[in-house]
ZADO-1210 file (C-alpha; in nm, 4 decimals, padded with zeros to 6 digits):
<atoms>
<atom x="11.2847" y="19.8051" z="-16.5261" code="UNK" pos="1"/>
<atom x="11.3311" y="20.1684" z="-16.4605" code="UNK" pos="2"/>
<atom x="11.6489" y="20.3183" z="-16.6031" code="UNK" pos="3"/>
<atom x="11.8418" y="20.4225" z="-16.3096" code="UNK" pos="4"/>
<atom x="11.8790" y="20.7614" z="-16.4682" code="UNK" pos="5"/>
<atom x="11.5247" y="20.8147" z="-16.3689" code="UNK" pos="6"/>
<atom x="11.6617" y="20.7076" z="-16.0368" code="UNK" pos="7"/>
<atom x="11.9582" y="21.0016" z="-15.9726" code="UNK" pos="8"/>
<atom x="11.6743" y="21.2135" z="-16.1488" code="UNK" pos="9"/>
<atom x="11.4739" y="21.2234" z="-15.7955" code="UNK" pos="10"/>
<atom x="11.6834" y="21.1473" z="-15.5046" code="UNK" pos="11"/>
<atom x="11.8291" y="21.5403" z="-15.5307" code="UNK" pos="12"/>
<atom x="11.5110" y="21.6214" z="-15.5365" code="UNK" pos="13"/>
<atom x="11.3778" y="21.4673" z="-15.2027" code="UNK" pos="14"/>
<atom x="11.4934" y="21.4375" z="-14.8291" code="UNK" pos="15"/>
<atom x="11.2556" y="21.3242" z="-14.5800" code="UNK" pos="16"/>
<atom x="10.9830" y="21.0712" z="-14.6140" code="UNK" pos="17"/>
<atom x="10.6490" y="21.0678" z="-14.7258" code="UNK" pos="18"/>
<atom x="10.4691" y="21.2840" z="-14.9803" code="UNK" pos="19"/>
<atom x="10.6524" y="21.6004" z="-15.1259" code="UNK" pos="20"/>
<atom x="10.4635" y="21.8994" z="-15.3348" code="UNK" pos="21"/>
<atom x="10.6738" y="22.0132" z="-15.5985" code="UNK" pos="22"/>
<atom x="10.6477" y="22.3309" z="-15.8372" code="UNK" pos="23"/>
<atom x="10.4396" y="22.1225" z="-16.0924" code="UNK" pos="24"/>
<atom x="10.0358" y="22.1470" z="-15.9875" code="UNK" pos="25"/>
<atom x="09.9047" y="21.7758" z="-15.9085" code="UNK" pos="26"/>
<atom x="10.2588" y="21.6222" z="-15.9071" code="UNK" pos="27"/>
<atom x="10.4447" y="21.5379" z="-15.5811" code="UNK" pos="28"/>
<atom x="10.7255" y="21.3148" z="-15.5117" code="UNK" pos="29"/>
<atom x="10.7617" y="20.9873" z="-15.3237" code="UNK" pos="30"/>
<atom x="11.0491" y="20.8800" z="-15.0467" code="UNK" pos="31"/>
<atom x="11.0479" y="20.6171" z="-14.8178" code="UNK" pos="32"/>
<atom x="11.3731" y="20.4570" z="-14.6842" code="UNK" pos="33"/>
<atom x="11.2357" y="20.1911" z="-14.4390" code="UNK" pos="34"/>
<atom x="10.9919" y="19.8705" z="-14.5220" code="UNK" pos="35"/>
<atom x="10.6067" y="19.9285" z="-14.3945" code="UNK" pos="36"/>
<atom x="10.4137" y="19.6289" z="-14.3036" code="UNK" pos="37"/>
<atom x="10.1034" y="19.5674" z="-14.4488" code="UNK" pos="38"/>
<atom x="09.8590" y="19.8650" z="-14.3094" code="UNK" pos="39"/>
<atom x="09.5251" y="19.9811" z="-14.4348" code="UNK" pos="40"/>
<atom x="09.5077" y="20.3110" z="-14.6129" code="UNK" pos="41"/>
<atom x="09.3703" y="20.5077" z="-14.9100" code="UNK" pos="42"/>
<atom x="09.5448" y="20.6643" z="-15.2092" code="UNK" pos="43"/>
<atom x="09.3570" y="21.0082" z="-15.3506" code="UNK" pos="44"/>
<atom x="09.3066" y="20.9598" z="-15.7177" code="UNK" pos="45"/>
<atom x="09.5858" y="20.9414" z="-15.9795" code="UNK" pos="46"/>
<atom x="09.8847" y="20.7779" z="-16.0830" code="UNK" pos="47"/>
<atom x="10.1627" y="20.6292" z="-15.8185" code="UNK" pos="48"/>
<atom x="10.4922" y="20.5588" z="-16.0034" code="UNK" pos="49"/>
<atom x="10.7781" y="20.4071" z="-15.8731" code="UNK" pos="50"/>
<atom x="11.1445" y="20.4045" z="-15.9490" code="UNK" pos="51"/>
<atom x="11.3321" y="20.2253" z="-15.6675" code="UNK" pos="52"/>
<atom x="11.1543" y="19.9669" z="-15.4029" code="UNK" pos="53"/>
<atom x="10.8210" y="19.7826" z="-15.4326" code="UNK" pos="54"/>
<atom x="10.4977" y="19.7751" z="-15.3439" code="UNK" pos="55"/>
<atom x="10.2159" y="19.5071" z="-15.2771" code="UNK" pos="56"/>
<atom x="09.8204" y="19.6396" z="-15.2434" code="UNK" pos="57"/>
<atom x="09.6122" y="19.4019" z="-15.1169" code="UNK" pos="58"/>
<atom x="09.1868" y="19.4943" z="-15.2296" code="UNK" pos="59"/>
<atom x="08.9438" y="19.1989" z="-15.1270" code="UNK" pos="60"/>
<atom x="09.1620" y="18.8562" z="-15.2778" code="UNK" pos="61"/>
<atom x="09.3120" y="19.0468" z="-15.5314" code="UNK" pos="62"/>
<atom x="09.6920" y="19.1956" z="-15.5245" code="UNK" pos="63"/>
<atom x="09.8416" y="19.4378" z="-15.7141" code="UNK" pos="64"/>
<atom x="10.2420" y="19.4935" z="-15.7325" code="UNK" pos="65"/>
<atom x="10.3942" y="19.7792" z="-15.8304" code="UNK" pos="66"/>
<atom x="10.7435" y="19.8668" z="-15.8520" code="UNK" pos="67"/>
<atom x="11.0168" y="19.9613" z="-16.1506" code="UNK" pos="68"/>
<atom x="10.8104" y="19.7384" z="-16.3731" code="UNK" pos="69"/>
<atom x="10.4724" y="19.8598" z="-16.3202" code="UNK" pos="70"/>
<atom x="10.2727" y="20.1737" z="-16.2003" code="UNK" pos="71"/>
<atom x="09.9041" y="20.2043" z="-16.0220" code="UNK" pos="72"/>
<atom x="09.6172" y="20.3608" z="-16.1888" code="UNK" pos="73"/>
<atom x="09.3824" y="20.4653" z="-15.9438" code="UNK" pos="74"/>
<atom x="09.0526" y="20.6363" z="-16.0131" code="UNK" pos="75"/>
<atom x="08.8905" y="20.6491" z="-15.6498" code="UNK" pos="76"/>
<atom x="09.0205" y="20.6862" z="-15.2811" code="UNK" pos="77"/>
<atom x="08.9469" y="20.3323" z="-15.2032" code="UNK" pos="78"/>
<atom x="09.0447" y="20.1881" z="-14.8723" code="UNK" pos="79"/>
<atom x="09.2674" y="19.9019" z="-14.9431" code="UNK" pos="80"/>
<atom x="09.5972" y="19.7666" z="-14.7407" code="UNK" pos="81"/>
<atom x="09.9666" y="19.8412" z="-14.8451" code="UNK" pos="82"/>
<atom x="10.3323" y="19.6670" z="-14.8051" code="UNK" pos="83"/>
<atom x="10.5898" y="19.8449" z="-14.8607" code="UNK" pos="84"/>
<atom x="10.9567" y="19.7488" z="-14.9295" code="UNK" pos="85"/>
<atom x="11.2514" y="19.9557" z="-14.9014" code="UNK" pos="86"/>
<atom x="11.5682" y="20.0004" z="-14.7104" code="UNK" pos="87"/>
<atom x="11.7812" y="20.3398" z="-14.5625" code="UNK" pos="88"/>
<atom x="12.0127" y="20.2366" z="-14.8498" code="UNK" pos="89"/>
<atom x="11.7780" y="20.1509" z="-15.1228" code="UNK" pos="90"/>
<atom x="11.4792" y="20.3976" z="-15.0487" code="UNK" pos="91"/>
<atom x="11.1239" y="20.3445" z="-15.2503" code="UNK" pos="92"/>
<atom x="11.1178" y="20.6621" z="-15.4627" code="UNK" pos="93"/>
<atom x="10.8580" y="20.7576" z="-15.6902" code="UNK" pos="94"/>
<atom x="10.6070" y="21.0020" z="-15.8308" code="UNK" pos="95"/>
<atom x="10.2535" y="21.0291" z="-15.7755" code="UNK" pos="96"/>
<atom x="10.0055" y="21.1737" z="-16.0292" code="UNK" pos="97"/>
<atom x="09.7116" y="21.3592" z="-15.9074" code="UNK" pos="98"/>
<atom x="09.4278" y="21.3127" z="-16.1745" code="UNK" pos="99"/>
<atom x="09.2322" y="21.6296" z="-16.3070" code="UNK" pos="100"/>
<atom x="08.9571" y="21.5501" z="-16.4429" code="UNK" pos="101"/>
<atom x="08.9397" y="21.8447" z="-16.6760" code="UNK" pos="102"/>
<atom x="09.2977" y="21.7420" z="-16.8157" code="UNK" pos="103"/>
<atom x="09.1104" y="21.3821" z="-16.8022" code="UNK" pos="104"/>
<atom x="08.8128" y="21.4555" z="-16.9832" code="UNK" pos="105"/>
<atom x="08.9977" y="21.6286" z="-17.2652" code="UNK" pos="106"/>
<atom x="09.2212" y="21.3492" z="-17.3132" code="UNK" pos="107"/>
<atom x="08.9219" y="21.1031" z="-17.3441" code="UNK" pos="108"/>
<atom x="08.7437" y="21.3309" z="-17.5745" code="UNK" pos="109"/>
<atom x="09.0177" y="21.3361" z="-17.7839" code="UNK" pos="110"/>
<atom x="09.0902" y="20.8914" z="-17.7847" code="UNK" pos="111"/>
<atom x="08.9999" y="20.7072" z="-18.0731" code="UNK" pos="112"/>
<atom x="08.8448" y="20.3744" z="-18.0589" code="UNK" pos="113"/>
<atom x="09.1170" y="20.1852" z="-18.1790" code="UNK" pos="114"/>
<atom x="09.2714" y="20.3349" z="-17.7904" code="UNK" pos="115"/>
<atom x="09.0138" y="20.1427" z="-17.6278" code="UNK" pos="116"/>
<atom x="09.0456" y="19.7985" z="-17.4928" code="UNK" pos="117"/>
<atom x="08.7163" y="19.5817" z="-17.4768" code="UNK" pos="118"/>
<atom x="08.8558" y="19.2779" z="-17.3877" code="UNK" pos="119"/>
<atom x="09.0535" y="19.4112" z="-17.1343" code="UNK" pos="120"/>
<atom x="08.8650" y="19.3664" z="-16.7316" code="UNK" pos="121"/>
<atom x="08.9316" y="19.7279" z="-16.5548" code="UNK" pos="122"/>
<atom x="08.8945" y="19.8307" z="-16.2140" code="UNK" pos="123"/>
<atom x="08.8929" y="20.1408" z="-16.0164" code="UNK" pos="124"/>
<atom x="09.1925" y="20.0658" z="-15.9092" code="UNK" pos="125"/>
<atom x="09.5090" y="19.8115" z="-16.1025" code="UNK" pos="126"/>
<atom x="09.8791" y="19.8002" z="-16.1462" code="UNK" pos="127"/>
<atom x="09.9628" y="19.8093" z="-16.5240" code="UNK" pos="128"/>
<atom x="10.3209" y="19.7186" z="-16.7050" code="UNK" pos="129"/>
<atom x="10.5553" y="20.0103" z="-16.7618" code="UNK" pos="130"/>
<atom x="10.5409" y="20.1128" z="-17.1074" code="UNK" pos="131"/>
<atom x="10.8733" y="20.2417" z="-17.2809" code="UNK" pos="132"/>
<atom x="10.6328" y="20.5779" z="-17.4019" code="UNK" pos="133"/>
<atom x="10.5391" y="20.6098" z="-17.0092" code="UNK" pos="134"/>
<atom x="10.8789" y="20.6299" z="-16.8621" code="UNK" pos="135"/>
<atom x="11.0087" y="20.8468" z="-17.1677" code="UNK" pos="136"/>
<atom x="10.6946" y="21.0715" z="-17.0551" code="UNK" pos="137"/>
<atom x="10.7645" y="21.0192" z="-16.6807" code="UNK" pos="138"/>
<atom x="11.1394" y="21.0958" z="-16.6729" code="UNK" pos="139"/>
<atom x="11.0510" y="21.4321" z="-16.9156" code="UNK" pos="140"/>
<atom x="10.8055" y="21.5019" z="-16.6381" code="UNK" pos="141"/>
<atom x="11.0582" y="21.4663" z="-16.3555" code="UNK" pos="142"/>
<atom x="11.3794" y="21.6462" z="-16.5566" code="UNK" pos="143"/>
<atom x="11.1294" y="21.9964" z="-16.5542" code="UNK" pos="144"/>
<atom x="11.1514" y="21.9851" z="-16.1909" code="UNK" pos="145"/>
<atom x="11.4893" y="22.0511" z="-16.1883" code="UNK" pos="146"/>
<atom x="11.4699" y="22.3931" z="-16.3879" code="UNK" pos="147"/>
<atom x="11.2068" y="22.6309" z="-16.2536" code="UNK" pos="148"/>
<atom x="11.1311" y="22.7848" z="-16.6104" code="UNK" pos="149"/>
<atom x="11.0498" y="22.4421" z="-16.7254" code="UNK" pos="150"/>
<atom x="10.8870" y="22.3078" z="-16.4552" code="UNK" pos="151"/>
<atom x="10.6351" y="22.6612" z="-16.4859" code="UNK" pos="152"/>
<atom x="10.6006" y="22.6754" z="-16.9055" code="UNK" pos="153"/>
<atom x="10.6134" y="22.3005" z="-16.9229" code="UNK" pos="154"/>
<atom x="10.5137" y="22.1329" z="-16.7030" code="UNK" pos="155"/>
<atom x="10.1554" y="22.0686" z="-16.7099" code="UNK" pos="156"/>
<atom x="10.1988" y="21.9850" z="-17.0874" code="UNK" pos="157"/>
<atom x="10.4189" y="21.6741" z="-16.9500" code="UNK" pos="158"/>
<atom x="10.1074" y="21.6011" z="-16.6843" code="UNK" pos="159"/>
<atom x="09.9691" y="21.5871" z="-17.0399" code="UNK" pos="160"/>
<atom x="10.1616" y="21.3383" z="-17.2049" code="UNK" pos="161"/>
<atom x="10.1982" y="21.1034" z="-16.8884" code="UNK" pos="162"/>
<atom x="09.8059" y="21.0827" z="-16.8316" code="UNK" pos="163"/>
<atom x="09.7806" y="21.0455" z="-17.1776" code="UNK" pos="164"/>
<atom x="10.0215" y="20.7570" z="-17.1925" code="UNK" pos="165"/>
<atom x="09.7893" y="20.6120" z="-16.8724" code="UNK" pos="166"/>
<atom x="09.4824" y="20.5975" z="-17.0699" code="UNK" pos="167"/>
<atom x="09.6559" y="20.4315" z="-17.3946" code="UNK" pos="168"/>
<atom x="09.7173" y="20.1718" z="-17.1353" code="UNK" pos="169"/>
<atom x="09.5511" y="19.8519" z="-17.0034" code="UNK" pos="170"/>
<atom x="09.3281" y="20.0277" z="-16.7661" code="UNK" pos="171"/>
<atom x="09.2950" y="20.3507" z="-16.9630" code="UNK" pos="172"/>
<atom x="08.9430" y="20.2543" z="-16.9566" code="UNK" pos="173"/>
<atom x="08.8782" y="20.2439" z="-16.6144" code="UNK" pos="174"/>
<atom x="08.9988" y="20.6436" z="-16.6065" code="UNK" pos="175"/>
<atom x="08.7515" y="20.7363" z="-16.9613" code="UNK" pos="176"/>
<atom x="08.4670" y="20.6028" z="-16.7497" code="UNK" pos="177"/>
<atom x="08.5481" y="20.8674" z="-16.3960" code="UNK" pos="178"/>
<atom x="08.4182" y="21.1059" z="-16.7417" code="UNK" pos="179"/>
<atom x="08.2405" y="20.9304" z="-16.9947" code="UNK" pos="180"/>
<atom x="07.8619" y="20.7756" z="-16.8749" code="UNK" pos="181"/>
<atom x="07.8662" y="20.4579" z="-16.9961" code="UNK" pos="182"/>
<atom x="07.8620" y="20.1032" z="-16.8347" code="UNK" pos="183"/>
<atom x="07.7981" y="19.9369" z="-16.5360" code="UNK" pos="184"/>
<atom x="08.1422" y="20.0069" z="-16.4090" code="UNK" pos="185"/>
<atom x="08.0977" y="20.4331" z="-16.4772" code="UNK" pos="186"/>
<atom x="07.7578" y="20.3256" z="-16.2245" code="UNK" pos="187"/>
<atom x="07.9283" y="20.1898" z="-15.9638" code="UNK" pos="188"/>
<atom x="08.2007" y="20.4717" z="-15.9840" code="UNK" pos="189"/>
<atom x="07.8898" y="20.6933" z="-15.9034" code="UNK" pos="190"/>
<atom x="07.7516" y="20.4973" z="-15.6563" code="UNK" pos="191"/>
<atom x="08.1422" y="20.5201" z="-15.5072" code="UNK" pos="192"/>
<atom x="08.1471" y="20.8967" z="-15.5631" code="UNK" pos="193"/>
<atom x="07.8255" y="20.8960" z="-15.3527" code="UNK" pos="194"/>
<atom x="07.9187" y="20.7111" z="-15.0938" code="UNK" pos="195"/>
<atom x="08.2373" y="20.9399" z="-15.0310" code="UNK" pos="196"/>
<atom x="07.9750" y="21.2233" z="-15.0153" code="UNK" pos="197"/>
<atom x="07.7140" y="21.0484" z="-14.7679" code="UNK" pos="198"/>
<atom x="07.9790" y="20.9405" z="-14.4654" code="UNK" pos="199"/>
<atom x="07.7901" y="21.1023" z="-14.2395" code="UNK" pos="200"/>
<atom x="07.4397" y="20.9932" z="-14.3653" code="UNK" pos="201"/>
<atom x="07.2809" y="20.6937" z="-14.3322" code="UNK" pos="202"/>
<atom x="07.3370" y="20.4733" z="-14.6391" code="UNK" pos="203"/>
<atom x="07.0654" y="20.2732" z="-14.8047" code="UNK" pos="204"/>
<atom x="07.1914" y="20.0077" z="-15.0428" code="UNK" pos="205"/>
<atom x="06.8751" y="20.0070" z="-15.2186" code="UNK" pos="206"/>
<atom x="06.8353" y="20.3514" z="-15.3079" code="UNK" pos="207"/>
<atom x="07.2504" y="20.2963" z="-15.4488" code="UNK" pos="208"/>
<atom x="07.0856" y="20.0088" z="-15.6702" code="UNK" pos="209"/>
<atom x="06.8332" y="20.2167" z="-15.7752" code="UNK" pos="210"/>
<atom x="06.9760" y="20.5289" z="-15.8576" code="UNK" pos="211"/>
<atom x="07.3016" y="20.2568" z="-16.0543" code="UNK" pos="212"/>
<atom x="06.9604" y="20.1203" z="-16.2637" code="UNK" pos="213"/>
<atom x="07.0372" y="19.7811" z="-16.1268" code="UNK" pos="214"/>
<atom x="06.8568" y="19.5433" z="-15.8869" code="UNK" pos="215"/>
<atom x="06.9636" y="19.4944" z="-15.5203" code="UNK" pos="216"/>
<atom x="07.1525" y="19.1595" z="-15.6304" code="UNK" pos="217"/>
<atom x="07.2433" y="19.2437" z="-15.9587" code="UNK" pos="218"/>
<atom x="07.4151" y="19.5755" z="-15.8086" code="UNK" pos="219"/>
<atom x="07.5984" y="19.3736" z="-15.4783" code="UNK" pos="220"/>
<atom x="07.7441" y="19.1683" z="-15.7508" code="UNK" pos="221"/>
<atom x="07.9029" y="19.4252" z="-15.9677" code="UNK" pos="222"/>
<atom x="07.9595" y="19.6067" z="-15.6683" code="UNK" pos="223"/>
<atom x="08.1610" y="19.3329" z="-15.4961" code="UNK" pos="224"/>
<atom x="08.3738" y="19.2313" z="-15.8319" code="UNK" pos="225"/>
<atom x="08.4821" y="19.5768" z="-15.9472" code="UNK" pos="226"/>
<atom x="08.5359" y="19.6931" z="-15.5152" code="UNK" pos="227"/>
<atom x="08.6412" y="19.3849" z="-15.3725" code="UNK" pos="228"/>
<atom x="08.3590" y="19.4265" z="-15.0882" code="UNK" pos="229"/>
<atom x="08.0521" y="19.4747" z="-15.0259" code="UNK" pos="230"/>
<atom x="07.8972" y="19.8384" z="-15.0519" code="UNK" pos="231"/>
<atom x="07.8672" y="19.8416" z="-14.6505" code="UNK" pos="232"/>
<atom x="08.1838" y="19.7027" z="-14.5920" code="UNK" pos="233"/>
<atom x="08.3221" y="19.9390" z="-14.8533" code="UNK" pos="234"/>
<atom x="08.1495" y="20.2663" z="-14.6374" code="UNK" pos="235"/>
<atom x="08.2453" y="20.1286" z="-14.3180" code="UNK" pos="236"/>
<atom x="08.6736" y="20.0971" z="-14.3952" code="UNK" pos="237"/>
<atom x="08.6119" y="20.4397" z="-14.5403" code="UNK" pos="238"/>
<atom x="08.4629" y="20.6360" z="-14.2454" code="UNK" pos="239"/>
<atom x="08.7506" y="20.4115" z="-14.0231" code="UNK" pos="240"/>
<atom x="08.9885" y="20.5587" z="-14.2689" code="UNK" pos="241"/>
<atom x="08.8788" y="20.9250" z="-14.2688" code="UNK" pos="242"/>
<atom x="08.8489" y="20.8898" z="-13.8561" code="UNK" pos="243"/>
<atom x="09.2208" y="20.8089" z="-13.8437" code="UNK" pos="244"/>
<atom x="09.3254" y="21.0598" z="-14.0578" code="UNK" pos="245"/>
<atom x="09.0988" y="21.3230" z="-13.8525" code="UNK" pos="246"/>
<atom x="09.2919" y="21.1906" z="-13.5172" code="UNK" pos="247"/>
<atom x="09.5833" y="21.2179" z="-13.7180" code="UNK" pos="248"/>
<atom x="09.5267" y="21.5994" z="-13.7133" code="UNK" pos="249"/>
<atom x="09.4813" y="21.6020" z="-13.3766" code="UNK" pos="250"/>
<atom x="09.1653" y="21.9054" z="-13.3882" code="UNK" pos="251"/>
<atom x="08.8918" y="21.7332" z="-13.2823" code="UNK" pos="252"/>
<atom x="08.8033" y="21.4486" z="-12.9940" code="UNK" pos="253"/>
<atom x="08.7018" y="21.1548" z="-13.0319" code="UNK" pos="254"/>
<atom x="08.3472" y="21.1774" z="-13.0125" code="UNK" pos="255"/>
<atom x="08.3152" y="21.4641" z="-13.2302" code="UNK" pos="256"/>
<atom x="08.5387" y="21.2436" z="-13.5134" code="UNK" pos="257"/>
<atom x="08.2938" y="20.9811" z="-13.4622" code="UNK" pos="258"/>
<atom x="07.9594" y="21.1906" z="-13.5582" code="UNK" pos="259"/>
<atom x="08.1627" y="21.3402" z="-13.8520" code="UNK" pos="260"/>
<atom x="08.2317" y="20.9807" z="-14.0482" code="UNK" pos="261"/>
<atom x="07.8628" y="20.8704" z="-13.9803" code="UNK" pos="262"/>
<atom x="07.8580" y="20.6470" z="-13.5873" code="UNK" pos="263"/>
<atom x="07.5735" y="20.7276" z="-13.3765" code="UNK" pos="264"/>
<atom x="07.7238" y="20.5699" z="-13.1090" code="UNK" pos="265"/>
<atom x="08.1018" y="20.6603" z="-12.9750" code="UNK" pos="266"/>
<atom x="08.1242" y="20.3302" z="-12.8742" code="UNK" pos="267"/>
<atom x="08.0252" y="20.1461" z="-13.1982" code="UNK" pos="268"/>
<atom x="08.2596" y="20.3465" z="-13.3563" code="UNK" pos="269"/>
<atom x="08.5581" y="20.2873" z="-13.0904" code="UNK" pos="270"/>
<atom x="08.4737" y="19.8970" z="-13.1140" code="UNK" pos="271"/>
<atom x="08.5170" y="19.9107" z="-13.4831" code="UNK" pos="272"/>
<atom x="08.8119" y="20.1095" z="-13.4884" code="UNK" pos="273"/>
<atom x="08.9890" y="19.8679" z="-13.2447" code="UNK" pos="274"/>
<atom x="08.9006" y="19.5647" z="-13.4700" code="UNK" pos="275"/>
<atom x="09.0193" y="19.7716" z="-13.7751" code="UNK" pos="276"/>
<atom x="09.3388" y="19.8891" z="-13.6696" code="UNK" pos="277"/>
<atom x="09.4369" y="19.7220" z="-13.3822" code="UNK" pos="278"/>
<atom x="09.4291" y="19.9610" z="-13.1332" code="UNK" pos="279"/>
<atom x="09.1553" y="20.2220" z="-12.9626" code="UNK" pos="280"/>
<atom x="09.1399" y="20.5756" z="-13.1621" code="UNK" pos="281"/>
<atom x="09.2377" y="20.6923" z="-12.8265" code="UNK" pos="282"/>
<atom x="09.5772" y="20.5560" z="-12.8779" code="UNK" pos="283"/>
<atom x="09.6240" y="20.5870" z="-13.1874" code="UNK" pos="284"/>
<atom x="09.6982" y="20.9598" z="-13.2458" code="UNK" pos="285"/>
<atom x="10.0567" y="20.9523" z="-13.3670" code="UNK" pos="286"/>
<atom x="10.0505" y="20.6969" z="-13.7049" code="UNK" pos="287"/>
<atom x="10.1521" y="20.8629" z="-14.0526" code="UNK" pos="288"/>
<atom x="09.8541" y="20.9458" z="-14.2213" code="UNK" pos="289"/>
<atom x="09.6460" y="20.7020" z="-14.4029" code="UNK" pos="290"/>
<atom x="09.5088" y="20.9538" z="-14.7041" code="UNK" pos="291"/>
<atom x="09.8071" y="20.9798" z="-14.9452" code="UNK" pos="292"/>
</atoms>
């Protein structure tokens, strides 16, 4: 468990829910003092820690819980669904961890073999125990914010130590492979970064197979185990998650949303996005955004 001087460390340093930059590049803070039901969303990249309150992600029939005890690695935006739990008295607070991949590569450059775990399955995105070296790292990180000369000399330096702490842990390999070629899993984190790059495009899960070195099969498999879908229903959550978070910003209409995340038809897309979320993209302008 957290200690709860980690706790009193934050809560001066937040008021109002949601995601909030601090002085620290790539670090922001986390509030939320009211329990979300399960919702689908995406996280950007990084490392979500929390301090107070809990959280369940659900990703195809796997869940991952993450609370005082345990923080999320995350290596992709991957559309998955959320629960959270917290209360006005007992707020989820926490700190989320942007990754560089600069910072990242150095790091793996720099890890031995005796940091890797073989044995150990990875995915691009897991919960992993608390370590007592992460939360000595994580509460150094969080006491720079409250001195401004700190938080400027230091404070990357204690990015430093907490992403290095990440990768001595159980799914440190799944971040040494966003950097380091090698695997099937590094193929299909191509084929993901692709697919973030092609929402508009039409999609071709053979060329994806090809270009991973794998046969059609052989690359819906890997695909499915390290995802949690399929590479279609993977692309199609995605572009309904990137919609919502265009409505969200309330610049463009419908239609013109549609075309950007890849529908041909404005229908298509406003039958889908009715399944997905429950309501039509017409009324559904005023939700917190999904891309956090």
């Amino acid at each position: 468990m957290i200690d709860i001087n980690l706790v009193d460390l934050i809560k001066p340093l937040v008021d109002e829910d949601g995601f909030s930059d601090t002085s620290i590049n790539n670090v922001r803070l986390i509030k939320c003092a009211k329990p979300l039901p399960r919702m689908p969303l995406i996280y950007r990249p990084g490392l979500t820690i929390i301090v107070q309150g809990r959280k369940i992600g659900y990703l195809g029939d796997r869940e991952m819980h993450y609370d005082s005890g345990q923080y999320l690695v995350q290596t992709l935006p991957l559309p998955f669904e959320c629960e959270t739990f917290a209360s006005k008295e007992e707020p989820l607070l926490g700190v989320s961890i942007a990754i560089d991949p600069i910072l990242l590569a150095e790091l793996a450059a720099d890890s031995s073999e005796a940091d890797l775990h073989p044995s150990a399955p990875y995915f691009p995105m897991s919960s992993v125990a608390m370590s007592k070296e992460m939360l000595e790292a994580v509460t150094r990180l969080v006491r720079a914010l409250h001195d401004s000369k700190t938080a400027k000399i230091m404070g990357q330096s204690r990015v430093r130590e907490v992403v290095f702490e990440a990768l001595q842990g159980a799914q440190g390999d799944a971040l040494r492979a966003l950097v380091v070629n090698q695997g099937r899993f590094s193929k299909i984190v191509h084929s993901l970064q692709q697919l973030q790059l092609q929402l508009a495009q039409e999609v071709r899960v053979e060329q994806l197979a090809e270009d991973a070195n794998m046969s059609v099969s052989s690359f819906h498999q890997h695909f499915k185990a390290i995802v949690g879908s399929s590479p279609l229903q993977y692309l199609k959550r995605l572009r309904l998650l990137k919609s919502q978070m265009l409505l969200n910003q309330g610049l463009k209409n419908v239609s013109q949303i549609s075309l950007e995340v890849g529908y041909k038809s404005v229908h298509q897309f406003s039958r889908d996005y009715k399944r997905y979320f429950g309501v039509p993209p017409t009324k559904d302008k005023h939700r917190e955004s999904t891309l956090v």
